[in-house]
KOLTI-191776 format. One record per atom (N, C-alpha, C): residue number from 1; atom name; x, y, z. Coordinates in nm, 2 decimals. Each point is the difference from the previous one (the first is absolute). Layout:
<nodes>
pos  site  east  north  up
NUM  CA  X  Y  Z .
...
</nodes>
This chain:
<nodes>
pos  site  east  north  up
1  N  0.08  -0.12  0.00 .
1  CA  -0.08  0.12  0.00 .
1  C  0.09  0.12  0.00 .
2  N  -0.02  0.14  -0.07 .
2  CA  0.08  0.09  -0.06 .
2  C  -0.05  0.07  0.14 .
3  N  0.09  0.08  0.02 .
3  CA  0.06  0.09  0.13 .
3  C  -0.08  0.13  -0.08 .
4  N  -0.05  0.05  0.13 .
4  CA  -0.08  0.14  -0.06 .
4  C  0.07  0.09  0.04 .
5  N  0.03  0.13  -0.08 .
5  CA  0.11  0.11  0.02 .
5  C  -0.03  0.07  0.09 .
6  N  -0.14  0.01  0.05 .
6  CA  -0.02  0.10  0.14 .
6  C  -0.03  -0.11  0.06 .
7  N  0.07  0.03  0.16 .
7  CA  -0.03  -0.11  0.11 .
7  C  -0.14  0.07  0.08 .
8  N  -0.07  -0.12  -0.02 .
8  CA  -0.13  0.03  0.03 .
8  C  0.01  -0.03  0.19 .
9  N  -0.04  0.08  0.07 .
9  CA  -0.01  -0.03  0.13 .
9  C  -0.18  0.06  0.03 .
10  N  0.01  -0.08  0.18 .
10  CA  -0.12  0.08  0.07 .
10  C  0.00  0.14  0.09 .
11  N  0.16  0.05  -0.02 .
11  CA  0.00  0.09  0.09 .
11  C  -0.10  0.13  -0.02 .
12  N  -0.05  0.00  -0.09 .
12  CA  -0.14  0.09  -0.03 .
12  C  -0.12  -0.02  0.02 .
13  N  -0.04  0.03  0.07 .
13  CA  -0.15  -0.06  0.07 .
13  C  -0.14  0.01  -0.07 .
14  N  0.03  0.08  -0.17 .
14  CA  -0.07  0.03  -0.09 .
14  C  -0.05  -0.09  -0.05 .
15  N  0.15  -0.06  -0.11 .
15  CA  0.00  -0.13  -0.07 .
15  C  -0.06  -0.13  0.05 .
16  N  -0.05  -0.03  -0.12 .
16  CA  -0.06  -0.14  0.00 .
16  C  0.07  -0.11  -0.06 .
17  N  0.09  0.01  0.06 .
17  CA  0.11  -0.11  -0.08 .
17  C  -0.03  -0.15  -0.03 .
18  N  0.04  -0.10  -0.09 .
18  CA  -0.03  -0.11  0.00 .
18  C  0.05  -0.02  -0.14 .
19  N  -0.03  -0.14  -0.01 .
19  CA  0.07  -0.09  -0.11 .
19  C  -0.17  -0.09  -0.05 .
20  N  0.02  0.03  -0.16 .
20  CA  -0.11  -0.04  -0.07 .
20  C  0.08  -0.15  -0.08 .
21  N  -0.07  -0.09  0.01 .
21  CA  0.02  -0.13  -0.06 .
21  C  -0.05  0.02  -0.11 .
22  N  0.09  0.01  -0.11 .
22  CA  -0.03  0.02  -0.14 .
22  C  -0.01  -0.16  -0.09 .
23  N  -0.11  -0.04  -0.07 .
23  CA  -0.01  -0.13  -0.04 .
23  C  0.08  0.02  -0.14 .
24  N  -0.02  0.14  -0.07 .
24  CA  0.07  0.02  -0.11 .
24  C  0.16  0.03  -0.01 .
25  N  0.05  0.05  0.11 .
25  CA  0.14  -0.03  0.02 .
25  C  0.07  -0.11  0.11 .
26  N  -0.08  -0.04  0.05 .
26  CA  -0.01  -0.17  0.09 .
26  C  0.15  0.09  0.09 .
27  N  -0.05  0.09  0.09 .
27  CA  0.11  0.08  0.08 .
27  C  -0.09  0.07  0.11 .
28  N  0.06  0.03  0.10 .
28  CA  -0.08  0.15  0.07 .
28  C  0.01  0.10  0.01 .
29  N  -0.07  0.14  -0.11 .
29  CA  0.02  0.09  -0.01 .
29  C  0.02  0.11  0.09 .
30  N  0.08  0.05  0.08 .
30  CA  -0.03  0.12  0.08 .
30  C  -0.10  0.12  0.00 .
31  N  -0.10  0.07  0.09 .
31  CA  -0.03  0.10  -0.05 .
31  C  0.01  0.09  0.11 .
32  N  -0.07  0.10  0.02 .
32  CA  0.02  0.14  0.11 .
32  C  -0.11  0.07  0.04 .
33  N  -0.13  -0.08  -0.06 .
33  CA  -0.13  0.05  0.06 .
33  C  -0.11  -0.08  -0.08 .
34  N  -0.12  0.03  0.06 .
34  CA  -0.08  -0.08  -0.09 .
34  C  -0.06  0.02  -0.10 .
35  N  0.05  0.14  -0.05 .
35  CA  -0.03  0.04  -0.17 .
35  C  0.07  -0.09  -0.07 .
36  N  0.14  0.00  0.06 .
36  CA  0.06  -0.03  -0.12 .
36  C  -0.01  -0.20  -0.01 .
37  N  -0.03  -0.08  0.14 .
37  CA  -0.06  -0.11  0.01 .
37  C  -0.13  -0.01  -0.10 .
38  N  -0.07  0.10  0.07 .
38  CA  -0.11  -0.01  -0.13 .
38  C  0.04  0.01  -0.22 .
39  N  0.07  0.03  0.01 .
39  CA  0.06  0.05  -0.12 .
39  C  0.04  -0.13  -0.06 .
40  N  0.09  -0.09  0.08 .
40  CA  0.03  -0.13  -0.04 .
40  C  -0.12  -0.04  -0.09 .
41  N  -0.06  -0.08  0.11 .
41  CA  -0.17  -0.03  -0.02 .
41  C  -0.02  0.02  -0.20 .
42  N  0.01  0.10  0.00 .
42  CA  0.03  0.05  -0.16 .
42  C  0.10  -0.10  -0.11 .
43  N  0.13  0.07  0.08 .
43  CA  0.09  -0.06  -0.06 .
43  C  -0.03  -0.19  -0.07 .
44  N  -0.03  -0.04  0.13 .
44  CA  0.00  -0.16  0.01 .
44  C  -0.14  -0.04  -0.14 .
45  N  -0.10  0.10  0.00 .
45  CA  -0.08  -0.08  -0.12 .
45  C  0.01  0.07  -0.14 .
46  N  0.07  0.09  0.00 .
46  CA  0.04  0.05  -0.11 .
46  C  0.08  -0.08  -0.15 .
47  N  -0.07  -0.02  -0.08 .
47  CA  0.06  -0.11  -0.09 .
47  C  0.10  0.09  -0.10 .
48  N  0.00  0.08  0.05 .
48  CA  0.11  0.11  -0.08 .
48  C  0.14  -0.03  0.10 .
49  N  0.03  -0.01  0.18 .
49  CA  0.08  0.03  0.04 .
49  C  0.10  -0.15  -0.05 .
50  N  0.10  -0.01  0.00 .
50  CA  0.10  -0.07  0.01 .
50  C  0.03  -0.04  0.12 .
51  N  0.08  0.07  0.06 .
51  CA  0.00  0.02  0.15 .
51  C  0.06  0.11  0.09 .
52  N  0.00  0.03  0.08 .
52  CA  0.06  0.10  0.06 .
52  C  0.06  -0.03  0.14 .
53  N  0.08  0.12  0.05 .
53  CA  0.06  0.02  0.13 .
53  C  0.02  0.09  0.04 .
54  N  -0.05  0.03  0.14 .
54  CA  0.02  0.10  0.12 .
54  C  0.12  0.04  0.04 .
55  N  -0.01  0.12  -0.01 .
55  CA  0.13  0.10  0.06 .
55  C  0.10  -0.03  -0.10 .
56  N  -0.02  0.01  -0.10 .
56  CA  0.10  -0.10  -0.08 .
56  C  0.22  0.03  -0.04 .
57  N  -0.03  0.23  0.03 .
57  CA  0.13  0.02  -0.04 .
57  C  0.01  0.11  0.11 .
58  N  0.10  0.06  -0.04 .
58  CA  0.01  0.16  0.04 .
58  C  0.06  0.12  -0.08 .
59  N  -0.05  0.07  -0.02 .
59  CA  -0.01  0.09  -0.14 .
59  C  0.10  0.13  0.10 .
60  N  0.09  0.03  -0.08 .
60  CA  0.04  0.13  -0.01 .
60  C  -0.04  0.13  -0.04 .
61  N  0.00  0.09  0.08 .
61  CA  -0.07  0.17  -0.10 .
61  C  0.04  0.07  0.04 .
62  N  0.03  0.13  -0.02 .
62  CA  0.01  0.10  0.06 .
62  C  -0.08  0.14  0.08 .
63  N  -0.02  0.05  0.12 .
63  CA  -0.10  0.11  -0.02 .
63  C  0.09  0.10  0.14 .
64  N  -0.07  0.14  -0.05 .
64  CA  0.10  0.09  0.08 .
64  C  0.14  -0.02  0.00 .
65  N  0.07  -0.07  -0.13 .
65  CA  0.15  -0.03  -0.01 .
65  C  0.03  -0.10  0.12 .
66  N  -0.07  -0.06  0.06 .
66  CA  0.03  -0.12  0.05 .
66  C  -0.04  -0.15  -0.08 .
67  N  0.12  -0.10  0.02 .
67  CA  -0.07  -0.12  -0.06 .
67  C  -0.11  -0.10  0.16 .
68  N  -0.09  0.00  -0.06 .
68  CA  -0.11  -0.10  0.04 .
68  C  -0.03  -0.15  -0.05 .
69  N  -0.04  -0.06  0.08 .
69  CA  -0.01  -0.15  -0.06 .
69  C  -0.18  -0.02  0.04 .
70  N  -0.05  -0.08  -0.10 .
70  CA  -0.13  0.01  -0.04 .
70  C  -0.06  -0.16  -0.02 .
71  N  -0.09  -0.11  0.13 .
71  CA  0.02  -0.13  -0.07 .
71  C  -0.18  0.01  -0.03 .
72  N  0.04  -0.06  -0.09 .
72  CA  -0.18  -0.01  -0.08 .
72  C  -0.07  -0.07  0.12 .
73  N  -0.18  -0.07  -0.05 .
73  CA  -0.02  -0.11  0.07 .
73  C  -0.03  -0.09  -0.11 .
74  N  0.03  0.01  -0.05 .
74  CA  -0.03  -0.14  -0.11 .
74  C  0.07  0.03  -0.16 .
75  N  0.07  -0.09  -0.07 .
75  CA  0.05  -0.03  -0.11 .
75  C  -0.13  -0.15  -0.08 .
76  N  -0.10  0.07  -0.08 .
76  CA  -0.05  -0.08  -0.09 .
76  C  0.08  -0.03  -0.13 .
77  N  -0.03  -0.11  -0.02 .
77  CA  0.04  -0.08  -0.14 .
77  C  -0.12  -0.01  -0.04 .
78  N  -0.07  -0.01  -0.12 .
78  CA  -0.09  0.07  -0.03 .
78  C  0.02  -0.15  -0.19 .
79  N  -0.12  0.00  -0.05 .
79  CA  0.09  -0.07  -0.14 .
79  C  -0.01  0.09  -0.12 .
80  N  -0.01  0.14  0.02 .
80  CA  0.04  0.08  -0.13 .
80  C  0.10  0.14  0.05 .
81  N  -0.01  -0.03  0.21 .
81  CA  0.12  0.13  0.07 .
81  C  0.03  -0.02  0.08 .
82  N  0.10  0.09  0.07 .
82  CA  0.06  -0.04  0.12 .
82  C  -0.08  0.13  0.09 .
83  N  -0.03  -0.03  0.08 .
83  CA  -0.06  0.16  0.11 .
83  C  0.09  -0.01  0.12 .
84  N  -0.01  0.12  0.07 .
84  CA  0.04  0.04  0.09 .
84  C  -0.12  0.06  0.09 .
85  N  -0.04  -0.07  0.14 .
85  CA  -0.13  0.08  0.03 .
85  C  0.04  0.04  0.12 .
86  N  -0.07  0.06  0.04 .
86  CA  -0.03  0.11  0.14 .
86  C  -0.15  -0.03  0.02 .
87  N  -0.01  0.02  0.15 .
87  CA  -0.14  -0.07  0.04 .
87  C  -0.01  0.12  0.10 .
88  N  -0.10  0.05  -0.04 .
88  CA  -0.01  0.15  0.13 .
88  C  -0.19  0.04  0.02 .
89  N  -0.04  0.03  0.13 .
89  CA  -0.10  -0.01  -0.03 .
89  C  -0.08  0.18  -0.05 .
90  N  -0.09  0.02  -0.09 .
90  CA  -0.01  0.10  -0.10 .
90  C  0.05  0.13  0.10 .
91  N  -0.04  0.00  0.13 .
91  CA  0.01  0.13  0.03 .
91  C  0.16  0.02  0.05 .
92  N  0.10  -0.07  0.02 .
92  CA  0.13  -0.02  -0.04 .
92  C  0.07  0.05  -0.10 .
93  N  -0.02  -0.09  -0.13 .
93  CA  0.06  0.03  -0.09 .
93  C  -0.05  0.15  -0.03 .
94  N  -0.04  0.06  0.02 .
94  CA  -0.04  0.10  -0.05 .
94  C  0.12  0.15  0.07 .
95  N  0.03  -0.04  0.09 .
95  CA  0.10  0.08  0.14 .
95  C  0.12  0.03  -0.11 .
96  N  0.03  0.11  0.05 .
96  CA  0.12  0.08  -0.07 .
96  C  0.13  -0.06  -0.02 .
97  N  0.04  -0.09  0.10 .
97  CA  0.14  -0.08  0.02 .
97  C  -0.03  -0.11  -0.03 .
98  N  -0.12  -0.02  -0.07 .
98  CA  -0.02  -0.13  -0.08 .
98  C  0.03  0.00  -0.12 .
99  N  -0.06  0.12  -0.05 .
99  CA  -0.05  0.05  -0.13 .
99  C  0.19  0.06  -0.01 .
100  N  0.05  0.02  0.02 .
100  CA  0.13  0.02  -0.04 .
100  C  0.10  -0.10  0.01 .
101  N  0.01  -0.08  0.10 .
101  CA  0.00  -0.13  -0.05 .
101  C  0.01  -0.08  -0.13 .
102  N  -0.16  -0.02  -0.01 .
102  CA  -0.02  -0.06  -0.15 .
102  C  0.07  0.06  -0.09 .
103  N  0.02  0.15  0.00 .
103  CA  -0.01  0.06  -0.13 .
103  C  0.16  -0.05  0.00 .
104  N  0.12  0.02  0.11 .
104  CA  0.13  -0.05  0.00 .
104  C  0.01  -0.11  -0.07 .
105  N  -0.04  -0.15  0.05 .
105  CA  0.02  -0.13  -0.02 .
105  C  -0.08  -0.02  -0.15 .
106  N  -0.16  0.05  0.00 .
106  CA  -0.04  -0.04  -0.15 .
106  C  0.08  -0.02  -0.13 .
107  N  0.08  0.14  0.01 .
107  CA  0.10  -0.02  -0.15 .
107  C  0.11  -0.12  0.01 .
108  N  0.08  0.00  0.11 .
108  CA  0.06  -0.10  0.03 .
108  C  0.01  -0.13  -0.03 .
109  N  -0.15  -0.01  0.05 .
109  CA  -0.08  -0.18  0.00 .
109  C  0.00  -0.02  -0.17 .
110  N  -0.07  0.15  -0.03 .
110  CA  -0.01  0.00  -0.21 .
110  C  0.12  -0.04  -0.08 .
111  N  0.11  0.07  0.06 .
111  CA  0.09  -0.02  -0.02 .
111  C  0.11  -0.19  -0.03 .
112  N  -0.05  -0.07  0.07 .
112  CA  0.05  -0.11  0.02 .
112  C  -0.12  -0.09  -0.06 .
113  N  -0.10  0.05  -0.01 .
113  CA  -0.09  -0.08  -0.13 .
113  C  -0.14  -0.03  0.06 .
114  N  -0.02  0.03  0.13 .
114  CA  -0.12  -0.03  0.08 .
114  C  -0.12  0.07  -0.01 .
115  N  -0.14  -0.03  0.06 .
115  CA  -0.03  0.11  0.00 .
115  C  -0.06  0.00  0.14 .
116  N  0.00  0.18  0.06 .
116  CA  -0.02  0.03  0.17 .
116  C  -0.12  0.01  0.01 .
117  N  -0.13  -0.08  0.10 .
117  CA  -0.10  0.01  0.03 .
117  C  -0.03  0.06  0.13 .
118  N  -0.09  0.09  0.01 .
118  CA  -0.04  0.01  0.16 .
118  C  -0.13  -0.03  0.01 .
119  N  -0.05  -0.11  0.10 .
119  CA  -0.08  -0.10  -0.03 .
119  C  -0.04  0.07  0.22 .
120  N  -0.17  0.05  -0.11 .
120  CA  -0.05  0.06  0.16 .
120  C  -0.12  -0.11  0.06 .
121  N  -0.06  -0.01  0.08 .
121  CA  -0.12  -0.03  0.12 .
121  C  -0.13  -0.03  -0.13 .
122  N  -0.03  0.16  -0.06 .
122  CA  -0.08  0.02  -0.08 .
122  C  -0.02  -0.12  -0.14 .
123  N  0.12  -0.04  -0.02 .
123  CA  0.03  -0.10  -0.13 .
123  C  -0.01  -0.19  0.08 .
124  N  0.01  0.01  0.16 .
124  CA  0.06  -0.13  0.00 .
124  C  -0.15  -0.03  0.10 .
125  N  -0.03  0.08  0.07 .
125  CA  -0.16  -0.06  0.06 .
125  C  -0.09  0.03  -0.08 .
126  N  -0.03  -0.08  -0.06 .
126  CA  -0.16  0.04  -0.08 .
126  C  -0.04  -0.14  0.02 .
127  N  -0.15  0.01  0.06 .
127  CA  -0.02  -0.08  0.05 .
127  C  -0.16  -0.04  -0.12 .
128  N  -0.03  -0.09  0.01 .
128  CA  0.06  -0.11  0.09 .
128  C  0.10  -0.09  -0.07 .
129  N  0.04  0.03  -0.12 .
129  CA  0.10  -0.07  -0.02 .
129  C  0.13  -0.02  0.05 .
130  N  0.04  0.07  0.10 .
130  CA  0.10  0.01  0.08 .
130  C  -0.04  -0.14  0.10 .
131  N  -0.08  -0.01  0.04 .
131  CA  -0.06  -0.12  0.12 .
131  C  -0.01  -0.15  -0.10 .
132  N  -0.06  0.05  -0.14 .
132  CA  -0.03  -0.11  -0.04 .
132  C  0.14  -0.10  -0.04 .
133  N  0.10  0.10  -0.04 .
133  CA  0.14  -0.08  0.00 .
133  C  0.10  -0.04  0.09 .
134  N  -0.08  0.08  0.16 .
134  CA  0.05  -0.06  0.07 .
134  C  -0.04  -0.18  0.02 .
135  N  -0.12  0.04  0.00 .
135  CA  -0.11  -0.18  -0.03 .
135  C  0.05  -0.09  -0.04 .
136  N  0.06  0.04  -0.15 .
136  CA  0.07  -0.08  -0.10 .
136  C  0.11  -0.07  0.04 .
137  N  0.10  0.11  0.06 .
137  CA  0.14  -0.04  0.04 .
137  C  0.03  -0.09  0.11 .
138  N  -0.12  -0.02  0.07 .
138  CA  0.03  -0.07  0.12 .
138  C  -0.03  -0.15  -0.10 .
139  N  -0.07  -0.03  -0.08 .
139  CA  -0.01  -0.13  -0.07 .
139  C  0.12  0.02  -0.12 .
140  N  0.06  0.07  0.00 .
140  CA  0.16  -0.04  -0.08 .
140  C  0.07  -0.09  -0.02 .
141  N  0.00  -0.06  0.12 .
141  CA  0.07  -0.17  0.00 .
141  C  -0.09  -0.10  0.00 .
142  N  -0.11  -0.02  -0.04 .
142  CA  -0.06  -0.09  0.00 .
142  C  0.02  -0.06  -0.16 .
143  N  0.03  -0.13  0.04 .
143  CA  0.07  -0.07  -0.13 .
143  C  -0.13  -0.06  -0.05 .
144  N  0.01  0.00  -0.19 .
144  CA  -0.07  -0.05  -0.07 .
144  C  0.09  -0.05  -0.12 .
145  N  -0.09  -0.13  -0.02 .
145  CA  0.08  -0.05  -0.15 .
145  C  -0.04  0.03  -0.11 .
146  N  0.04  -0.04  -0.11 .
146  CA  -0.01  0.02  -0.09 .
146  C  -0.13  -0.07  -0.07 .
147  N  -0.01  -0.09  0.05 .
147  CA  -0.14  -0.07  0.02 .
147  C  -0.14  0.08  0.02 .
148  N  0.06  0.06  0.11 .
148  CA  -0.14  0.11  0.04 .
148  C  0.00  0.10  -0.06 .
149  N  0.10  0.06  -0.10 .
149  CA  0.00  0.12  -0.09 .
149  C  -0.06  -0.09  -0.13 .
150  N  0.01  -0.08  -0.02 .
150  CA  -0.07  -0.06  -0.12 .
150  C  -0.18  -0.01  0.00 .
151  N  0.01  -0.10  0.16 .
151  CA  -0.18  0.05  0.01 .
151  C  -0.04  0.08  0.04 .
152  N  0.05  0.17  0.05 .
152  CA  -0.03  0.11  -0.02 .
152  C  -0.04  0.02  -0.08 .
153  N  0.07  0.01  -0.08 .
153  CA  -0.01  0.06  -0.16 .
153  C  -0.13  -0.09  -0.08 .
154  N  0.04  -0.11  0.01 .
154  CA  -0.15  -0.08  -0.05 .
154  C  -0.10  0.03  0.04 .
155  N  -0.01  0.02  0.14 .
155  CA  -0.17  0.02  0.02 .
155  C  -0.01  0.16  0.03 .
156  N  0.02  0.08  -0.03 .
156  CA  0.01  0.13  0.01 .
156  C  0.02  0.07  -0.10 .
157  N  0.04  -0.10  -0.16 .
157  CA  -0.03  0.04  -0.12 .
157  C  -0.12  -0.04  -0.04 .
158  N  -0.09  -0.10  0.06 .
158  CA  -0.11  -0.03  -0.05 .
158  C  -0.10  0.12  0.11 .
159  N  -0.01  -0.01  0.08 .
159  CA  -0.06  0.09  0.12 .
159  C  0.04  0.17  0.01 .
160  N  0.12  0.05  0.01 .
160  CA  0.03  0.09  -0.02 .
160  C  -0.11  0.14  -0.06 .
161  N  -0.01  0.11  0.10 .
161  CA  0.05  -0.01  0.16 .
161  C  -0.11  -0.04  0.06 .
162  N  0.07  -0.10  0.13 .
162  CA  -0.07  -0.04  0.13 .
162  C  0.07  0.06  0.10 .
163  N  -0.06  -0.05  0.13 .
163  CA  0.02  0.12  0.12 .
163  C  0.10  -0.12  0.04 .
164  N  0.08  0.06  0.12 .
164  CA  0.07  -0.07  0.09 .
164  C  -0.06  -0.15  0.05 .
165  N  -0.09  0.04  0.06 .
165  CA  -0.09  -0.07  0.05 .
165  C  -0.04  -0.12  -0.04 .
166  N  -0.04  0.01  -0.15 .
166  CA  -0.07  -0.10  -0.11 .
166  C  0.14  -0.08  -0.03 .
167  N  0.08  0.09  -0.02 .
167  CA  0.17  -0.08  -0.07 .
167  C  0.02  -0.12  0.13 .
168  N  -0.02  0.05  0.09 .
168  CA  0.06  -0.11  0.18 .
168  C  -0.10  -0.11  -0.04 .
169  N  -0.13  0.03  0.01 .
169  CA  -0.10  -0.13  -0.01 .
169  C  0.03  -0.05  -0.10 .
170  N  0.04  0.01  -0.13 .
170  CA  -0.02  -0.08  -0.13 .
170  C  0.15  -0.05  0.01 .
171  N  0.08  0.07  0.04 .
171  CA  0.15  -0.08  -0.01 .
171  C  0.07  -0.09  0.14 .
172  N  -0.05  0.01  0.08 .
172  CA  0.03  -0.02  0.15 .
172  C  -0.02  -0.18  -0.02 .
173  N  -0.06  -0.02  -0.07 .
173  CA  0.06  -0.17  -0.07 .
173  C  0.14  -0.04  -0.03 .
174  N  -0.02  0.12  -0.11 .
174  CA  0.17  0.01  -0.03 .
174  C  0.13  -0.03  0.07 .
175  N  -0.03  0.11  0.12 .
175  CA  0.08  -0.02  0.13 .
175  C  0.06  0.17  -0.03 .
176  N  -0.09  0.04  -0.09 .
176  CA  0.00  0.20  -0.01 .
176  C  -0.05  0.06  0.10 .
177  N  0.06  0.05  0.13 .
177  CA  -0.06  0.09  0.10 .
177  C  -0.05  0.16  -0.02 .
178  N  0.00  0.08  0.08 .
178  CA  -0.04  0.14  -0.01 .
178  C  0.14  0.05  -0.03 .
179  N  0.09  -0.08  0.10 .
179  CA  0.09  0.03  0.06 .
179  C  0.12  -0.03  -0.14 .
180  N  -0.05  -0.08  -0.06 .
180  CA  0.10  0.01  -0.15 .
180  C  -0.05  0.10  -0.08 .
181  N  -0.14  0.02  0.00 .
181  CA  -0.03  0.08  -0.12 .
181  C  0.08  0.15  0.02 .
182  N  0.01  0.02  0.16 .
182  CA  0.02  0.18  0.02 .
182  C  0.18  -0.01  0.00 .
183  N  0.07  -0.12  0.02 .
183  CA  0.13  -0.05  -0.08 .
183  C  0.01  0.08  -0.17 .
184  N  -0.12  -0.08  -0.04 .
184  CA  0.05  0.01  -0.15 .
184  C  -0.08  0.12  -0.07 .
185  N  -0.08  0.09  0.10 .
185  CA  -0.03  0.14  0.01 .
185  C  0.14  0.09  -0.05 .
186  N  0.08  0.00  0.16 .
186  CA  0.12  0.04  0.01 .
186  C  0.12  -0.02  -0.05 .
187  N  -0.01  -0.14  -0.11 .
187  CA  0.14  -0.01  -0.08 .
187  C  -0.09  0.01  -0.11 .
188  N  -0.08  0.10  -0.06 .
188  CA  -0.03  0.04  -0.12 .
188  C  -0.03  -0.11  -0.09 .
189  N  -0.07  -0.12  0.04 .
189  CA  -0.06  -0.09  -0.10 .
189  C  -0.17  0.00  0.02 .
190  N  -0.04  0.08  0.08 .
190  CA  -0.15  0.03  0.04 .
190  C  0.01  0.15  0.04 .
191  N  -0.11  0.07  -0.08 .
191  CA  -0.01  0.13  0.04 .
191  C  -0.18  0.02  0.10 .
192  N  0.01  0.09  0.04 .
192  CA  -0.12  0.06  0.06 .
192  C  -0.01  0.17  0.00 .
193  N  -0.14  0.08  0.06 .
193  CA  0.01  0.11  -0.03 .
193  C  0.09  0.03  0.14 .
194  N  0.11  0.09  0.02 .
194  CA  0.06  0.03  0.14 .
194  C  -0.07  0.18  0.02 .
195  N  -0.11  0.00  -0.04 .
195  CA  -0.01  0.19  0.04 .
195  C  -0.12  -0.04  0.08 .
196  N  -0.07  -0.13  -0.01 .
196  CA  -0.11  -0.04  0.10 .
196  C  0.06  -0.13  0.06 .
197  N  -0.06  0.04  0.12 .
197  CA  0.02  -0.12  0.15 .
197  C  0.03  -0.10  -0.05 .
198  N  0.12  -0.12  -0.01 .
198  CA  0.00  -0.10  0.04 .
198  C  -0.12  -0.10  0.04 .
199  N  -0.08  -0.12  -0.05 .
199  CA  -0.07  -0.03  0.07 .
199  C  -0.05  -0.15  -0.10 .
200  N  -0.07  -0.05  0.08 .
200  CA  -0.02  -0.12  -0.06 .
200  C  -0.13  0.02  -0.10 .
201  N  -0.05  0.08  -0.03 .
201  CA  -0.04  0.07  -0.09 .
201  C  0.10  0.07  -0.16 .
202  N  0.09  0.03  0.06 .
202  CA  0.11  0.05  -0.09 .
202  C  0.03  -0.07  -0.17 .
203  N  -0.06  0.00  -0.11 .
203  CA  -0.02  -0.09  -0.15 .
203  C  0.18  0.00  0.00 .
204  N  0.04  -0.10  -0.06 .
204  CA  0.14  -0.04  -0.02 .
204  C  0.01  -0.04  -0.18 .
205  N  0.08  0.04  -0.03 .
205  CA  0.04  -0.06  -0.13 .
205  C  0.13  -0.07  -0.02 .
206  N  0.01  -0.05  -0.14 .
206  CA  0.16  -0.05  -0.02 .
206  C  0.07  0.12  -0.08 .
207  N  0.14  -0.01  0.01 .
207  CA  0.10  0.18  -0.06 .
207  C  0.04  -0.09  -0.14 .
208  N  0.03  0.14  -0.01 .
208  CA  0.13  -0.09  -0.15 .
208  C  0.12  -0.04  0.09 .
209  N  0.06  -0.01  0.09 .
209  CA  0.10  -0.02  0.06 .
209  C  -0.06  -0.16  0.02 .
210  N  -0.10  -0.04  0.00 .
210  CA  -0.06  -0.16  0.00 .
210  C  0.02  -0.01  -0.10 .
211  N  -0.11  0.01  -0.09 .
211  CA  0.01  -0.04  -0.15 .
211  C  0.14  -0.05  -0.06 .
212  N  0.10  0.13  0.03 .
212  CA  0.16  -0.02  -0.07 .
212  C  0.05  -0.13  0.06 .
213  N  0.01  -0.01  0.17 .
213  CA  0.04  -0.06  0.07 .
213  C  -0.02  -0.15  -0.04 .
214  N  -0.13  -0.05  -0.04 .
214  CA  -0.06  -0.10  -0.03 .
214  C  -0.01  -0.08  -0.18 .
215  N  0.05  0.13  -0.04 .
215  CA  0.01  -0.05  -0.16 .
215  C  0.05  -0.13  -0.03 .
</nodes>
């Protein structure tokens, strides 16, 4: 596990410090509050991210003719970019020693080929999809075969869309639980709506990420 450039402590009675068990980087992420814990959450079902890591460097700049050192909180790999993000909550990033900040490091980050995010409260709680991927992620590791992505796909191309609910009864022969289906919710071979509640009501379909997978 890669060493994060700022040493995270509790000597601040602010922070919410902790370590996120990332299924997509099979490591544990550091973070420094629960925005930016919440933020992961993101990260982890994003079929764009590659992977990423916390605290990842420490940036040089200069301001008032002094050099300063600057550590992000996250380094995305991304599959068309590389980011650099900042996690602040909106009424934060907005503060004058923030906002000069950015403007220091942005060109920097541009400079080496990345691009610099500042990633607020406003963009990462929106609910309820924020809750609903929390849902997802706790069924992350629940293992399914290849078997059960076949009679997904079979009875949910003839059915398609049915609810949660109807999928458990009609497959639960199979040995298809809830508990795989919201598995293969979250590794992008079953989608659902995430801007309404989670629920066993919730219609499920098969993605193209099935289809391809199964060709």
């Amino acid at each position: 596990m890669s060493t994060p450039a700022r040493k995270i402590t509790n000597t601040d009675t602010k922070k919410n410090i902790g370590k996120f068990a990332s299924t997509k980087n099979q490591i544990l992420i550091p973070y420094e509050s629960h925005l930016e814990r919440d933020y992961l959450y993101f990260l982890e079902i994003d079929p764009q991210v590659i992977s990423y890591t916390g605290q990842p460097f420490k940036l040089n700049y200069y301001l008032d003719g002094k050099l300063r050192k600057y550590t992000p909180d996250f380094f995305v790999e991304r599959t068309n970019k590389k980011q650099v993000v900042e996690v602040k909550p909106a009424s934060k990033a907005q503060l004058p020693k923030y906002l000069i900040l950015f403007n220091k490091v942005a060109p920097i980050i541009s400079e080496l080929g990345w691009e610099f995010c500042v990633i607020t409260d406003k963009m990462i709680r929106i609910q309820p999809f924020l809750n609903n991927i929390k849902i997802l992620y706790k069924y992350s590791r629940v293992q399914y075969s290849v078997q059960n992505l076949i009679r997904c796909k079979d009875y949910l191309q003839n059915f398609s869309p049915v609810t949660i609910k109807e999928a458990t009864q009609s497959l639960h022969k199979d040995g298809i639980s809830k508990q795989i289906l919201f598995s293969l919710i979250y590794s992008g071979f079953l989608e659902t709506e995430l801007i309404l509640p989670i629920s066993d009501t919730s219609e499920i379909r098969i993605t193209d990420k099935m289809r391809r997978y199964l060709i």
